[in-house]
N, C-alpha and C positions, 0 to 999 in steps of 0.2 A: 820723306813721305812719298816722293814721285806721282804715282799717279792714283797713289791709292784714294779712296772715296769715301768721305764723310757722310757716313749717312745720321744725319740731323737735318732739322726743318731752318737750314741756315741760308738754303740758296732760292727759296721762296720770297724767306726774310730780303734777302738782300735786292732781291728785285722787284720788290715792295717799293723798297726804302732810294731806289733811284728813278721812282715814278708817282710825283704830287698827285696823280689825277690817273691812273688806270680803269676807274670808273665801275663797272659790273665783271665781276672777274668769279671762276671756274675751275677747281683743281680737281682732277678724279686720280686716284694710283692705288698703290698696294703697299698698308703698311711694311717698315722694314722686316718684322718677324714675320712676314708671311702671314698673318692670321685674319687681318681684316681687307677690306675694300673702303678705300679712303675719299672721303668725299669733300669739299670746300664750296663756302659762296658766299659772295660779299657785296655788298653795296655800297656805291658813295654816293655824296652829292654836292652842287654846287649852289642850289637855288634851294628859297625853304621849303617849297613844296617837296623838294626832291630828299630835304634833310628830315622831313615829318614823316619818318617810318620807322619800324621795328619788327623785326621777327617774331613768330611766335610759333612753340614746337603746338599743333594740331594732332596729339596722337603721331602716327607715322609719316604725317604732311607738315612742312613748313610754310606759315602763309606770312605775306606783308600787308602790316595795316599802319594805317594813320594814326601817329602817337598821339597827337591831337587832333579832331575829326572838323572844327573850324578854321584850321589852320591849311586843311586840303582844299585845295581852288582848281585840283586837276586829277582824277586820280588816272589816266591815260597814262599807261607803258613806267607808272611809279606803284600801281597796288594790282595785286597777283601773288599765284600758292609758285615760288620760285622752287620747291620741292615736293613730288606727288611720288606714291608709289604702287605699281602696277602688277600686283603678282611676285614672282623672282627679280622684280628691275625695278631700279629709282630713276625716276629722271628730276633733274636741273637745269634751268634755265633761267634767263634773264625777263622770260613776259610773259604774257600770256601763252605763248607757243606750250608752256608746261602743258596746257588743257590741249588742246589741237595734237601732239603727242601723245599724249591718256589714249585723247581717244581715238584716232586711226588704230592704236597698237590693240585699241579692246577690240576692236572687230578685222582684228589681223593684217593689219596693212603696218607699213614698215616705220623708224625714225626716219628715213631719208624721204619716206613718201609724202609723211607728214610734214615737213620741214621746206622741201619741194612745193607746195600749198600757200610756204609764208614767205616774207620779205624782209628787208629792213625795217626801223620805227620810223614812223610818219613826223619826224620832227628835225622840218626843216633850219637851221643849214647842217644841224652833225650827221642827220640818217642813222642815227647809233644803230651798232651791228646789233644783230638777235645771235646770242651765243647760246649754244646748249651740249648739253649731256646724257647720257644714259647708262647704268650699270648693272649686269647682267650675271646676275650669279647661280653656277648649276652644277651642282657634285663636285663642290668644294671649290671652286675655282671662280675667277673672276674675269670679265672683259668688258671694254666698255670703249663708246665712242663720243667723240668733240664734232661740232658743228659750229660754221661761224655764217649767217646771212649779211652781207654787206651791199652799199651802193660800188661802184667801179669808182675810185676818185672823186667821191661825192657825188657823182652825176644820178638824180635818181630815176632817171630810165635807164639806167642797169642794173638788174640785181645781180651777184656773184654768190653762189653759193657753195660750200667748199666742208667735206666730211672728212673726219679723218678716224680711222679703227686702228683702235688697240686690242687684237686680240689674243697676242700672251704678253702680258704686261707682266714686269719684271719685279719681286718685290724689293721693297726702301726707295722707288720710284712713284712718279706722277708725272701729269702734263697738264698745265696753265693758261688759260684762253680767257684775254679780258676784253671789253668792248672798244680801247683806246692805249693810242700806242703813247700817250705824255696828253699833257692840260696843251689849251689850245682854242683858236676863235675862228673858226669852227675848231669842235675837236677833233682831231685823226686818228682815223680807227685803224684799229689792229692787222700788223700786216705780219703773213710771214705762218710757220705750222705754228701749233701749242709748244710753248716752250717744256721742256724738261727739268724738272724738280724732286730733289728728295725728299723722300718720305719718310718722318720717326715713327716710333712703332706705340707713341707715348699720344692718348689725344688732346691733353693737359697743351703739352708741350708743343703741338703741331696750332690747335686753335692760338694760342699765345705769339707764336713765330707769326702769324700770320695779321692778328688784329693788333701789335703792337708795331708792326710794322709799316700800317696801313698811314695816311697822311692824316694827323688829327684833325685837324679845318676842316677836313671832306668825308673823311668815315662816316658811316652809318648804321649797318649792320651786317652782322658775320653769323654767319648756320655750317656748322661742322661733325660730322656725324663717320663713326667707322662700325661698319657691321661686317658680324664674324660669317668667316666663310667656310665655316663647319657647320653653326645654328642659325644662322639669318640674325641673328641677335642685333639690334642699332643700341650704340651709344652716341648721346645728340651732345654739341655745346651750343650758346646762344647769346652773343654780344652785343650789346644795342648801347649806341652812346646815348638813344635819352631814355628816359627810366631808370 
């Protein structure tokens, strides 16, 4: 085989399956046939506030709600639209940042402007990072960029904020950005670029690779969506451990 390259959703899989607790996690690429713009987003949790949610497709927005609404005792940085879309661009994220993005970009200011504005989450000891995304499609083609806001080693009078552009993204490819690098008291958040992942060209197969992979005790929910990059077309999947 030497060095040649498997393009299936195997090495996603695999770095799923050697991380209990990766926490809020981000995939954007390009399916392997060239034809879509590949998106991923998943949620866990550890506490039941954080386990009492579910995706729901909103028309062309993904939003998180309270699978049962007595059971929410917090809805802070756990209920939010993790996917909104803007025109030619999707954006993805971990919190509310999705709105603060929307809208700087509606009155023409940038993702980095917007982004630049926010911080880490206010929950002290993790500071869990604010990850995001956005993806940019225009005559036929796709690009798209990763964002991670973190404290410096927990410390949270430092924020670090750190962008990263893909803009010729290669297809049967993506790149992976989650809030936590492994489970942990505090948890430790992600270090290092968006890791590199392939991408099948099948969304059956790529959603599957992904939420069977995920740690069952902690999953929550998974939103996966590839749209064509000839007609804007989305096709959405939508996983939720309860319901």
């Amino acid at each position: 085989m030497g060095n040649e390259v498997s393009y299936t959703c195997s090495s996603i899989a695999e770095r799923l399956r050697r991380n209990s607790y990766p926490g809020r996690g981000i995939v954007l690429g390009i399916s392997r046939d060239g034809m879509n713009a590949v998106i991923a987003y998943f949620t866990m949790g550890r506490s039941v506030n954080s386990r009492n949610r579910i995706f729901i497709n909103d028309g062309m927005a993904i939003k998180n709600k309270a699978f049962d609404i007595s059971k929410l005792s917090d809805p802070t940085n756990v209920i939010y639209d993790p996917i909104r879309i803007l025109d030619n661009m999707t954006i993805v994220t971990n919190g509310n940042q999705t709105d603060t993005i929307f809208d700087f970009i509606s009155i023409d200011n940038s993702f980095e402007d917007a982004l630049t504005s926010r911080t880490f989450e206010d929950d002290p000891p993790n500071y869990t990072p604010r990850i995001s995304g956005i993806v940019e499609i225009a005559a036929g083609k796709a690009k798209y960029k990763l964002s991670i806001l973190k404290s410096m080693d927990g410390d949270p009078s430092s924020a670090l904020r750190f962008f990263f552009n893909f803009d010729e993204p290669v297809s049967g490819t993506g790149h992976f950005i989650h809030t936590y690098s492994g489970d942990g008291d505090p948890l430790p958040s992600f270090e290092g670029e968006p890791k590199l992942v392939e991408i099948c060209s099948d969304i059956d197969e790529f959603t599957d690779a992904i939420w069977s992979s995920l740690n069952e005790d902690n999953k929550v929910s998974l939103a996966t969506r590839f749209i064509s990059l000839e007609t804007g077309k989305t096709e959405t999947r939508i996983e939720n451990k309860l319901g």
